[in-house]
Structures are given as structure tokens and as C-alpha cells.
N, C-alpha and C positions, 0 to 999 in steps of 0.2 A: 813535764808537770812542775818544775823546781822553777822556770824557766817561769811559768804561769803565776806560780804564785807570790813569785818575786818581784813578778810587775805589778800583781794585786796590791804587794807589803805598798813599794815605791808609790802608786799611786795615792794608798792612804796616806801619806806622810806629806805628799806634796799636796795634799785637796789641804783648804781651810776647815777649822773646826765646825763653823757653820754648816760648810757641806756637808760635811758628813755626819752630820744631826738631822739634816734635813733631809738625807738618802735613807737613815735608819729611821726615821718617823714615816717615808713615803711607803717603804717597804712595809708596816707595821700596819697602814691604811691599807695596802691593795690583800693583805692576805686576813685582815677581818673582815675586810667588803667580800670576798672570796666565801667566806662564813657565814654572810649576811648578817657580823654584829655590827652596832652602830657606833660600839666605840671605835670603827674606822673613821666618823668624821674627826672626833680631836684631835686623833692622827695627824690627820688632811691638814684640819684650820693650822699647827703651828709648824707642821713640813712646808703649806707655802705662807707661808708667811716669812718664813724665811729665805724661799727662792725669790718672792717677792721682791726683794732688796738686792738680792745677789743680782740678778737680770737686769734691774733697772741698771747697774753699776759698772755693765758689761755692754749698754745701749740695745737689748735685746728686751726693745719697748714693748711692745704686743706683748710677749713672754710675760714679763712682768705685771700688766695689766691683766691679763690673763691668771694671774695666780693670786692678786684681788678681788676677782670673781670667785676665785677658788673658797675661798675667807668665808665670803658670804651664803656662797653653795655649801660649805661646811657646815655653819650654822640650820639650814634650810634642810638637809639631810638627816642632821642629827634628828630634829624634831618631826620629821616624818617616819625616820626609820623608830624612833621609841613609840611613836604612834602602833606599833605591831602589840607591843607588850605594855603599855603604860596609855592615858588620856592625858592628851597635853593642853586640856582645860580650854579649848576653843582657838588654840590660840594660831593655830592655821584655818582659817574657814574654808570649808569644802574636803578639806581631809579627816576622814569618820573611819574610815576604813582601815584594815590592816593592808601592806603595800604588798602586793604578789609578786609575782615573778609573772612576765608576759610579753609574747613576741609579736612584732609587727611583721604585715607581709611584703614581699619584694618589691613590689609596686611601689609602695608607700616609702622603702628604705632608700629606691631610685629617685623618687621625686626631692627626699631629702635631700640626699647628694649631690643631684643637681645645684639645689636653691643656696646647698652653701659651700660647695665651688664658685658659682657666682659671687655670692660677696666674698670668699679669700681674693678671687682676682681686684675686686675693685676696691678693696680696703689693702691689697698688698701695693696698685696703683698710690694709692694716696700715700700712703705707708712709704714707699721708694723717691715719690718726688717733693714731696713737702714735709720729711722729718729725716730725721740723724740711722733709723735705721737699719741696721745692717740686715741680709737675706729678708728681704721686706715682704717677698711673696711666701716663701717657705712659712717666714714667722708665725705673718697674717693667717695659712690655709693650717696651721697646726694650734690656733689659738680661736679661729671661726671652731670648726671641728671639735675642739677639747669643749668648748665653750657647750655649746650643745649636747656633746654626747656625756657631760659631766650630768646634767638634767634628764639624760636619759637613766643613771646609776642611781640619780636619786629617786626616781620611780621603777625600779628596777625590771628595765628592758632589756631582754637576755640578748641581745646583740650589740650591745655597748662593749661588749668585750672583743666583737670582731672590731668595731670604729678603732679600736684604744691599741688595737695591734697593730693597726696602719699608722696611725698619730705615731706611736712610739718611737716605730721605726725609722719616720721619718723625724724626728726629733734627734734621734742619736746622732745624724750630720750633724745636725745642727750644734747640738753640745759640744761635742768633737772640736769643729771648726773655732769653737770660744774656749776652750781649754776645760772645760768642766767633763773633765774626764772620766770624774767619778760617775756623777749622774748619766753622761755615755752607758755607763757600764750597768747604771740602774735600770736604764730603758732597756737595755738588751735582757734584763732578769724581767721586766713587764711583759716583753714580749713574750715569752716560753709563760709566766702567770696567767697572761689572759687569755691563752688556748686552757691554760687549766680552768682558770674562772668559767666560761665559756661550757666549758664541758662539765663543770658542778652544777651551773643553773641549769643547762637546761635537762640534766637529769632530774633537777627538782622539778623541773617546770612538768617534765615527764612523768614523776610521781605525784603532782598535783592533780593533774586531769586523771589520774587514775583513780585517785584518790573521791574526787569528786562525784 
């Protein structure tokens, strides 16, 4: 145990200050989206906004570009999710409703899968031959993936927490492999979260239809 927590001390000391703002901000997002409040987007927007930069600077492009999607999905979340308890004056058209909680069937989850496996392979192709970088298919199928199942969280699809436990996991190589040790260690707390997450919604989801 001394042994554990000694490596935790050593770790923080050698991460950058940025990291580890932006591991306490990530964390701060997955366990209000856990709640369904919304102040997990400003969470989000300034956790990547600061991987943002970190990634580009370590050539883990996709990553990076991926966490600019993050930015804007932030903002895009925020005002969907106050749409439950607040009118945000028109200013999404088509969104009238409060956002539920709801699941999609196996069929539907397979065909996803499929369609974006396919482009990680052809964007991790391009990715590997025509740019600087590194783990170009890994990058690619964990930034297809995020990319997607980030717009699933914001219409809150109770299986986005299974997608987010396979991403995670395979992310942590990936960290690992670039020294961002910290964040390693943040994915491994996502993972054990989004069995939790997972298992909140969809007992909501279970007290909804009963409800109904």
C-alpha cells in the first residue's frame, strides 16, 4: 500500500501543472455527467482544452484534434443538457424537449461499429502514411470512437458508457507509451466510473419506463 501510494506521490510531481488541472477537471466532468448535471460540460470545455495543446506537442494529432471537437461538443452539451430545466430561447432548433435517458438495440449498436471501424482503418491509413503521427491506427480508432460516442453523452444514450470503457482502455497504452502517466492512471479510474455510470443510467432509465 505505501509502495502504491508512493508511486501515486512520485507521479504527481513529475506530471506538469497543466496535467494535472486537466486530470482534476476530467474527473469533475465524468462524475457530474454520472449525475446528469450539466455543469459537467465546463468541466469538459477547459479539461480539453488543455489536452488540446498537451497532445498536439507530443504529435499525438488525432488526440489533439479530437479534443477540439471536445470544445465544441462542450459547448453543444451544455445547452442541450439546461434545455431539461431552463428554455434556451430557440437557440438549438429542433431541441424542445427535455433530454431522456434511452437505449438503442443490438442491431443498431453492430451496424455502428461496424461503419466506424471502417473509417479508424482508413483514417489511421492516411494518418500513418501521410503525417508525423505516432500509433496512427490506435490514435485514429480511439478518436473515430470518442468522436461519436461523445454525441451519444450528449443525447444521453445509456450505452455510451459501455463505448467509453472500451475507448478508455484502450487509450491507457496509448498514454503510457507517451509518458502521460498521469492521465494513464485517469483512464483506469474511467474505466471502473463508466461501469458505474452505466449502471446509474440505466436504473434511471428503469425508473423512467416505470414511471411512465
Amino acid at each position: 500500500m505505501l509502495d502504491f501510494i508512493n508511486t501515486v506521490i512520485t507521479e504527481l510531481r513529475a506530471s506538469s501543472h497543466w496535467e494535472l488541472l486537466a486530470v482534476v477537471l476530467a474527473i469533475a466532468y465524468l462524475v457530474l455527467a454520472m449525475r446528469q448535471n450539466s455543469w459537467c460540460w465546463p468541466a469538459a470545455f477547459f479539461s480539453t482544452m488543455i489536452y488540446t495543446v498537451l497532445f498536439w506537442n507530443v504529435s499525438l494529432l488525432m488526440e489533439s484534434v479530437l479534443n477540439g471537437y471536445y470544445l465544441l461538443m462542450a459547448v453543444y452539451g451544455w445547452l442541450v443538457w439546461r434545455n431539461q430545466t431552463t428554455n434556451v430561447g430557440g437557440m438549438l432548433p429542433g431541441v424542445e424537449k427535455p433530454v431522456i435517458i434511452t437505449s438503442w438495440s443490438l442491431t443498431k449498436h453492430l451496424k455502428i461499429i461496424g461503419i466506424l471501424t471502417l473509417t479508424s482503418l482508413v483514417l489511421g491509413y492516411i494518418m500513418s502514411n501521410y503525417t508525423s503521427a505516432d500509433f496512427a491506427y490506435l490514435d485514429a480508432a480511439t478518436t473515430v470512437f470518442s468522436v461519436f460516442t461523445t454525441w451519444m453523452v450528449t443525447q444521453k444514450i445509456l450505452e455510451n458508457w459501455l463505448y467509453w470503457l472500451v475507448i478508455d482502455a484502450a487509450s491507457i497504452y496509448l498514454y503510457l507509451e507517451k509518458s502521460f502517466n498521469l492521465t494513464a492512471g485517469l483512464f483506469m479510474i474511467y474505466c471502473v466510473l463508466a461501469v458505474v455510470g452505466y449502471l446509474q443510467w440505466r436504473r434511471q432509465l428503469h425508473n423512467n419506463a416505470v414511471m411512465a
